[in-house]
N, C-alpha and C positions, 0 to 999 in steps of 0.2 A: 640664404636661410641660416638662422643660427643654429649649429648644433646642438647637442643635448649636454654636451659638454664645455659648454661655453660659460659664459654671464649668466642665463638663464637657470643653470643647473644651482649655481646658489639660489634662486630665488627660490625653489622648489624645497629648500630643506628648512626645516625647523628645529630647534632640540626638542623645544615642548608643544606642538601643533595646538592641543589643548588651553594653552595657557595663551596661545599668542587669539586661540577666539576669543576666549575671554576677555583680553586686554582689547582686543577693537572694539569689544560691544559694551565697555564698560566707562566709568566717569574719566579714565585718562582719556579714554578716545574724544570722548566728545571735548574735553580740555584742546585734545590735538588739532581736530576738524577745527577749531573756532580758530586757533593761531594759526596752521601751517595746515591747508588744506591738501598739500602734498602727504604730507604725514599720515594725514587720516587714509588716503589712498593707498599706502604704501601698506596698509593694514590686514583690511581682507577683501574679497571683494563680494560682492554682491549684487476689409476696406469698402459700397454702393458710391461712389461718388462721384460728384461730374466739379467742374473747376467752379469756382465762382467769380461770377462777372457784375459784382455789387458794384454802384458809387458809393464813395464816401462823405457822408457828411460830419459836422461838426455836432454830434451828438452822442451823448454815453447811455448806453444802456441797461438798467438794472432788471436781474432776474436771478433766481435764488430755487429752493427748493421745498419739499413738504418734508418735516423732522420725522414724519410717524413711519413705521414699518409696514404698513398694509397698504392701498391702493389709494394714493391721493386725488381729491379734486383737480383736474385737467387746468379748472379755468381758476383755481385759485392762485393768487398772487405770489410770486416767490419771494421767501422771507429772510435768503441771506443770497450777497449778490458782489461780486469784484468786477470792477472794469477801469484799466488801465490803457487812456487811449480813446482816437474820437469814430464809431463806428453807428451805422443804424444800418437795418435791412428793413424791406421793405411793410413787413410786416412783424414786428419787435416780438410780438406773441409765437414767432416760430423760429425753427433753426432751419437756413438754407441748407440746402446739398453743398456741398464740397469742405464746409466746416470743420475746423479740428477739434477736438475734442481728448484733452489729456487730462490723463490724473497729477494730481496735485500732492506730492508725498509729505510737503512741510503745511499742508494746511486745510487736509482731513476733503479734499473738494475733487471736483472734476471743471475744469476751466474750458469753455468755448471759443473758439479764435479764427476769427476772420483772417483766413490767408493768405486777403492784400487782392490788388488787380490781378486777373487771372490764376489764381494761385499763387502768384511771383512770390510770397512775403510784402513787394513794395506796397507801404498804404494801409498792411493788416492790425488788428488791436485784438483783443480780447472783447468779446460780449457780454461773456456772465457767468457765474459759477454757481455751482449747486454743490450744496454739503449729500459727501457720500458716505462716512465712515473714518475711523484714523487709518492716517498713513495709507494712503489708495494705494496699489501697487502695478498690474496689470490691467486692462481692459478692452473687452471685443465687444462688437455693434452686431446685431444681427440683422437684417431684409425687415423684419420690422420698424427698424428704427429704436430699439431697447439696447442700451448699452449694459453691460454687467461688469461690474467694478469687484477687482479684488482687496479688499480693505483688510485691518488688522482684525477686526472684529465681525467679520461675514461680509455677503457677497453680495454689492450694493444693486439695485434695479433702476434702471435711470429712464425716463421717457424725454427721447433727444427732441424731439420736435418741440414737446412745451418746455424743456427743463426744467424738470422736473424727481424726485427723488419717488419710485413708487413702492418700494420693500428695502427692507435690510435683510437679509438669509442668512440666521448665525450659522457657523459652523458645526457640524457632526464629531470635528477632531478636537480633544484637549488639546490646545497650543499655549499654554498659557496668560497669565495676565497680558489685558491690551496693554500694547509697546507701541511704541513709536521710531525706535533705533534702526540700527545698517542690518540685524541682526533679529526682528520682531518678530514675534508668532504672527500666525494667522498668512492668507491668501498670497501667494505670489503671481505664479504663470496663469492663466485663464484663456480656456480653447470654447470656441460653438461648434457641435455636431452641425456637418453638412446640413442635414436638413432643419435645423433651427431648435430639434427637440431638447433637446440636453446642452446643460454647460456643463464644463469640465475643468474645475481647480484646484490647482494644485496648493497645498498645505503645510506651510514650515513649521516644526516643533523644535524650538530652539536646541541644539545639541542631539537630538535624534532625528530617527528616519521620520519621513512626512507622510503625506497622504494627497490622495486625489479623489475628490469628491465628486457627485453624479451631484446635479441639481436637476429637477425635470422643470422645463422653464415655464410650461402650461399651469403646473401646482404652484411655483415656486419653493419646492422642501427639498432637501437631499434626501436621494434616495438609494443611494448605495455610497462606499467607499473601500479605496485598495492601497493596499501600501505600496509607500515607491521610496525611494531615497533620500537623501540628507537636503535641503534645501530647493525646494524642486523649484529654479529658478524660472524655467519655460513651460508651458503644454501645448503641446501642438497633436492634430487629428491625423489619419491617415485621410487620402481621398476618397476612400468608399466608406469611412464613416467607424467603419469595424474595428479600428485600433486607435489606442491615446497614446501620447507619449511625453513622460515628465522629462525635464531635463535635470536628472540630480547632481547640483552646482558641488558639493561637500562628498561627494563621494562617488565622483569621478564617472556616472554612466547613465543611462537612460533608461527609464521602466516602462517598458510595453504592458499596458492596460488591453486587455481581450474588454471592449465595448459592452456587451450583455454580461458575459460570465463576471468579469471583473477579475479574472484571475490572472498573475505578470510573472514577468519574467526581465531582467536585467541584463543589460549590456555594459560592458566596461568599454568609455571611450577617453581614453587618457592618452594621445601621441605622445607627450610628455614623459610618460608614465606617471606615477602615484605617488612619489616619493614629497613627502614632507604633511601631507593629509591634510587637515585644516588649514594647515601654516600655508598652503601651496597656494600659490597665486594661477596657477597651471591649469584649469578647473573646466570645465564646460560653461558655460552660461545662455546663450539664447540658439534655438535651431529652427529652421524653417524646411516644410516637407515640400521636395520637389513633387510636384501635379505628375510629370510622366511618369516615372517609375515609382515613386512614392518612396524612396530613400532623404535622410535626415541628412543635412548640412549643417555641419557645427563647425565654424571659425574659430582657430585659438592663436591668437597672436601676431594676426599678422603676417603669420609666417606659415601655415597649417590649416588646411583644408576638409577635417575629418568627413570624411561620404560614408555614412551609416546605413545598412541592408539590413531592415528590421526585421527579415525574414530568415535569413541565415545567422546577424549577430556579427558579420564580420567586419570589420572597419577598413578603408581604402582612404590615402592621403593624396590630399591633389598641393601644391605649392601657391603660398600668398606671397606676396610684396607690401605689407603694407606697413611692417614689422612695427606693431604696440597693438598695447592689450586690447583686446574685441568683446562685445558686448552686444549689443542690438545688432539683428539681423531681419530682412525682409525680401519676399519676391515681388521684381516687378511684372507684371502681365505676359511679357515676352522673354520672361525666363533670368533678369539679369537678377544674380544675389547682390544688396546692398546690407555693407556690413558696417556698425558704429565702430571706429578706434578713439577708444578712451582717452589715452594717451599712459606716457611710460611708464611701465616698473622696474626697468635697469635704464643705466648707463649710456647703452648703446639701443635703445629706442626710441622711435619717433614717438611724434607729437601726434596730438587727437586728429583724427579725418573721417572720410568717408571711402569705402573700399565702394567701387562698381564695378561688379567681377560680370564680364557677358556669359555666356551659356557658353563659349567655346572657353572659356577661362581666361581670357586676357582682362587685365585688369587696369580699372583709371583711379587715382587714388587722389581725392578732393582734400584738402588741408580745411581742418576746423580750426576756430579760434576757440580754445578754450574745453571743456570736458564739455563732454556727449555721453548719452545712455543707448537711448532708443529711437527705433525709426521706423515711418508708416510712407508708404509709396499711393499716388494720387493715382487714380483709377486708369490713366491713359498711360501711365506710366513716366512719363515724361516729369515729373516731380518730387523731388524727397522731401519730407520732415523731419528735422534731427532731431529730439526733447535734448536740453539742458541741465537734466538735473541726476542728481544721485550715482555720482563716479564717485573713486575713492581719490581722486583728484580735487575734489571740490563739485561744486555746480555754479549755473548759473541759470535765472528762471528764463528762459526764452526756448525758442525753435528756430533752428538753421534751417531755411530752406534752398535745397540742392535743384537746379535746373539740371537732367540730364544729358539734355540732348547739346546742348552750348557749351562745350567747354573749355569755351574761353569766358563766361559771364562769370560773375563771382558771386558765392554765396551770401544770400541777404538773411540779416536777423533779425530776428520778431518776438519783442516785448509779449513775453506769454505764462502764466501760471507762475505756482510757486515751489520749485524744485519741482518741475514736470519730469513725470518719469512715464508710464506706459501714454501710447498713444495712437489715436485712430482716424480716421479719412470718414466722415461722415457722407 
């Protein structure tokens, strides 16, 4: 494990933290991103399903979505549609179970993707896309089959089966003008209340603290909000429903949302500690709450295990191996955390993979080709989905998918969306 006074300890410091956000989300940045997609990295950073057992044939399918914000016709034709690759299901007018379904950061959509024979990737393509909003960011499916998209500009309502767009939900928070950048206002993390009543989004305001919006999903309107922290990169629920929790990327902690009251409270989870603020590449970014005790697992680096007790606030570190920066995290059914590594921000870090940490903590560490974000586990567990897009690495539009149980098979990838970044197990 590197120490705090290693390599690492420079990357944490800034002179002007301030200036160095500014320079990422600004015209040099995106100058850098198009030349030296390392560069741009080195900036700042930021499941109901059963497998599917389709054939393939030599056939491309188009299906699209309704533009308007209120409850579209089911059986109308969809009017903007991507398919890359030869796919059909049996019945083109629906979406099978085991489907993936990612959002799309460079092209305002949410993309559907046959996951190939048995889930493997082999064989898989893209189906169809449906316009959700700019800049999609996050997104969860509920038991009905509605997927909720966090877009720049509100919180998109998607009907999986027909693809179809059924509302747009602006947002309750000033965030500023719609962006499109590493750095945009509007929706990030998005959580569903256990019982399907409520979404829960979290809300970036460029340069300030954010918010976490209640949507009641019955009305479709927000109906409350609570302040949480600088970029709430994640949200995720407690198990009994009764707490939220932002993961605030820019300021280093987690805000506990009391579910009815709306009233919070903050944790600082910085193993690194704090030092360089903005500038810090050190930061939280995605967590997932364990089912038994109901404590938060935040991964920082590869190296760093943060186990968050949202009841007392205390922080406990358990040891990674997997040393480079981490991003997407997920549980599989029988407890294993599966974490994205982006790949380097020093010298002496590895390259992008996949961490599969068991419940007893030993860990198998999968090598990716290439930057990764985010990842969604197949309902049997035995399957990962990596998304491809939106590292400060670069991207790439596909999905890794990871076989667990084999490991000696090697990861296959799958021509999928455009800069996918959140992603879900239909």
């Amino acid at each position: 494990m590197t120490g705090t006074g290693g390599p690492r300890a420079a990357f944490r410091k800034a002179s002007d933290p301030r200036a160095a956000f500014r320079e990422a989300s600004g015209p040099r940045a995106a100058s850098r991103k198009a030349s030296d997609p390392r560069a741009a990295f080195r900036e700042a950073s930021g499941p109901r399903a059963r497998r599917l057992g389709l054939a393939l044939i030599a056939a491309a399918l188009l299906a699209g979505c309704a533009t308007g914000t209120t409850e579209a016709d089911p059986g109308a034709p969809d009017a903007s549609s991507a398919s890359t690759g030869s796919v059909a299901t049996p019945d083109p007018s629906r979406t099978p179970d085991g489907t993936l379904l990612v959002a799309d950061f460079s092209s305002d959509t949410v993309t559907f993707v046959d996951p190939g024979r048995d889930g493997s990737g082999e064989g898989g393509a893209p189906i169809a896309s449906v316009k959700v909003g700019t800049a999609p960011y996050g997104l969860v499916v509920g038991e009905d089959g509605r997927a909720w998209v966090a877009t720049a500009e509100g919180v998109a309502v998607v009907d999986t089966e027909r693809r179809t767009r059924l509302a747009l939900i602006p947002y309750a928070t000033e965030s500023g003008p719609v962006a499109t950048g590493e750095y945009r206002g509007g929706g990030m993390g998005i959580a569903l209340a256990p019982d399907g009543s409520r979404v829960y989004v979290g809300v970036n305001v460029p340069g300030e603290d954010g918010a976490v919006e209640v949507i009641d999903t019955a009305t479709r309107e927000v109906t409350g909000t609570a302040p949480v922290g600088m970029r709430p990169f994640d949200v995720d629920v407690s198990p009994d429903g009764r707490e939220v929790y932002a993961t605030d990327h820019d300021s280093f902690d987690v805000t506990a949302v009391d579910a009815d009251t709306l009233k919070t409270r903050r944790m600082e989870v910085a193993p690194y500690g704090t030092e360089g603020g903005l500038g810090s590449w050190l930061k939280p970014h995605y967590a997932v709450v364990r089912p038994a005790d109901g404590r938060l697992l935040l991964p920082f680096e590869g190296e760093r295990l943060a186990v968050l007790d949202p009841r007392t606030g205390k922080v406990t570190i358990e040891r990674m191996t997997a040393n480079t920066h981490q991003h997407g995290a997920a549980l599989a059914p029988d407890g294993t955390l599966l974490v994205v590594g982006t790949g380097p921000i020093g010298s002496d870090d590895e390259e992008p993979s996949l961490t599969v940490r068991a419940p007893d903590g030993t860990e198998r560490v999968v090598p990716l080709e290439g930057p990764h974000e985010d990842v969604a586990v197949s309902a049997d567990g035995r399957t990962a989905y990596v998304t491809g897009g939106f590292t400060r690495d670069g991207y790439w539009n596909g999905i890794t998918v990871v076989d667990l149980d084999d490991e000696k098979s090697e990861p296959v990838r799958l021509t999928a969306g455009n800069r996918p970044l959140g992603i879900a197990v239909l």
